[in-house]
C-alpha positions as CSV (number, residue, x, y, z in Angstrom):
1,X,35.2,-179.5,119.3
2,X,31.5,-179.4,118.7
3,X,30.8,-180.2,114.9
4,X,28.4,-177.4,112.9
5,X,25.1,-177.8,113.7
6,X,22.5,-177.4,110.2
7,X,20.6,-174.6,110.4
8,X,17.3,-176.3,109.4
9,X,17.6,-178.8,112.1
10,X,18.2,-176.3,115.2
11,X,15.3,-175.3,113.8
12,X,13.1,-178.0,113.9
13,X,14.2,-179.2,117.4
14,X,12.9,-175.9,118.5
15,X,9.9,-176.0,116.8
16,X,9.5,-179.9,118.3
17,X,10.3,-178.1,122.1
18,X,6.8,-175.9,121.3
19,X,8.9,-172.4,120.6
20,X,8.4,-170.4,117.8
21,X,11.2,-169.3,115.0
22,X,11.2,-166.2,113.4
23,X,12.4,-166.0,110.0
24,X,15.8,-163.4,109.5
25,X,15.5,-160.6,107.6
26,X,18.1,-157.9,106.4
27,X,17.8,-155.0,108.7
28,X,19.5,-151.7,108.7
29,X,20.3,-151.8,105.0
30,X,20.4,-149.2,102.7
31,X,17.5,-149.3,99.6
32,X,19.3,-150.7,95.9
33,X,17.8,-149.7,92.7
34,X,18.5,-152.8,90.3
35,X,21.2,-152.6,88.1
36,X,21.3,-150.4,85.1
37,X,18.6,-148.1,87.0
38,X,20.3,-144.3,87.7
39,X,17.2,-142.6,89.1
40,X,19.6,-141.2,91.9
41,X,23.0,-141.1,90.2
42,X,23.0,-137.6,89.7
43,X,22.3,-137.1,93.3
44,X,24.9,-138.8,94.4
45,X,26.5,-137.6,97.8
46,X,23.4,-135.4,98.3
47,X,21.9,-135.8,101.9
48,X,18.2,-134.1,102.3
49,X,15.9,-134.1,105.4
50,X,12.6,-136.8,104.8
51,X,10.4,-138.7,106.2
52,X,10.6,-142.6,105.8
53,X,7.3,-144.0,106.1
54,X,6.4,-148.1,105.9
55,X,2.8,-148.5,107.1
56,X,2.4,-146.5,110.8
57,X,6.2,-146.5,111.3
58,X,7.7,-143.1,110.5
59,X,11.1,-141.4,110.6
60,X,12.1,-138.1,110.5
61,X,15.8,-138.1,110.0
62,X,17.5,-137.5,106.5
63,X,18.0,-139.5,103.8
64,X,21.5,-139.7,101.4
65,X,21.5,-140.2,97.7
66,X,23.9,-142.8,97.0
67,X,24.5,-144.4,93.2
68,X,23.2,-147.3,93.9
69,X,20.0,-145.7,95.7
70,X,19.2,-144.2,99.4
71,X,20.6,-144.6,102.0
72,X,21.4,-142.4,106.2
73,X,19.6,-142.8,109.3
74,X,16.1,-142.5,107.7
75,X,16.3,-145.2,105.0
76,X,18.4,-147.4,107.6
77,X,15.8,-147.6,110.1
78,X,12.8,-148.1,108.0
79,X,14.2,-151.0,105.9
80,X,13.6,-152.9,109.7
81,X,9.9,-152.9,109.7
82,X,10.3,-153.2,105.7
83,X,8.0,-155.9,104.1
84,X,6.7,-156.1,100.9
85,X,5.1,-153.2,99.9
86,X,5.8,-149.4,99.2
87,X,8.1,-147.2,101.7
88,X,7.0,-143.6,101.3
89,X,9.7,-141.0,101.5
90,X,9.0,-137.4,102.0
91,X,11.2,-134.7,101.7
92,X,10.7,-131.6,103.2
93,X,12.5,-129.8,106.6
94,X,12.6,-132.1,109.6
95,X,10.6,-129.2,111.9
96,X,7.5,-129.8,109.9
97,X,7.4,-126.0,109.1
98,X,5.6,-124.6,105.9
99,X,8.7,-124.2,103.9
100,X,6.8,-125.8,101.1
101,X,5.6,-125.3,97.7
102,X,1.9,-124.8,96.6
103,X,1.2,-128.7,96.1
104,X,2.6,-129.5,100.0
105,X,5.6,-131.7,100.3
106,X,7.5,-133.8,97.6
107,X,6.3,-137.5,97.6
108,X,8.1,-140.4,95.9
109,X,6.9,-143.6,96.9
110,X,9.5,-146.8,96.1
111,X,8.3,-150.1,95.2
């Protein structure tokens, strides 16, 4: 039986064979609010149609208030071109019609 090989040096044998390593990331996660934070709380359970936006990527899918945060299909597949920086979220019906109030759509943007 072949023993555990250490992460760090697969790595650096592949880097010495010329190929380049990508650092993991968590991908398909739902979004946590720290601790004692209870933004959503009271929306727990509650699904709503948005838009997940991280830079040019955008998802039109809805989004579920959890108590810890956000998650669904919306949250899950933005938080995998997630990097540091603000994910917009946008909530309003997914067939972009004008079911709005006089301001345009709701906009909450999470750090």
């Amino acid at each position: 039986m072949a023993a555990p090989l250490d992460p760090e040096d697969g790595s650096n044998r592949l880097r010495l064979r010329g190929l380049k390593i990508v650092e993991p990331r968590p991908a398909l996660v739902p979004l946590t609010l720290g601790g004692e934070e209870v933004l959503f709380r009271s929306l727990s359970g509650v699904s709503a149609d948005v838009i997940a936006r991280f830079g040019k990527t955008e998802f039109r899918e809805a989004a579920l208030f959890t108590h810890k945060g956000l998650s669904g299909p919306a949250i899950l597949q933005i938080s995998s071109y997630w990097r540091h920086g603000e994910i917009g979220i946008a909530a309003g019906p997914r067939d972009g019609s004008s079911r709005r109030n006089g301001r345009g759509r709701a906009r909450t943007f999470i750090p």
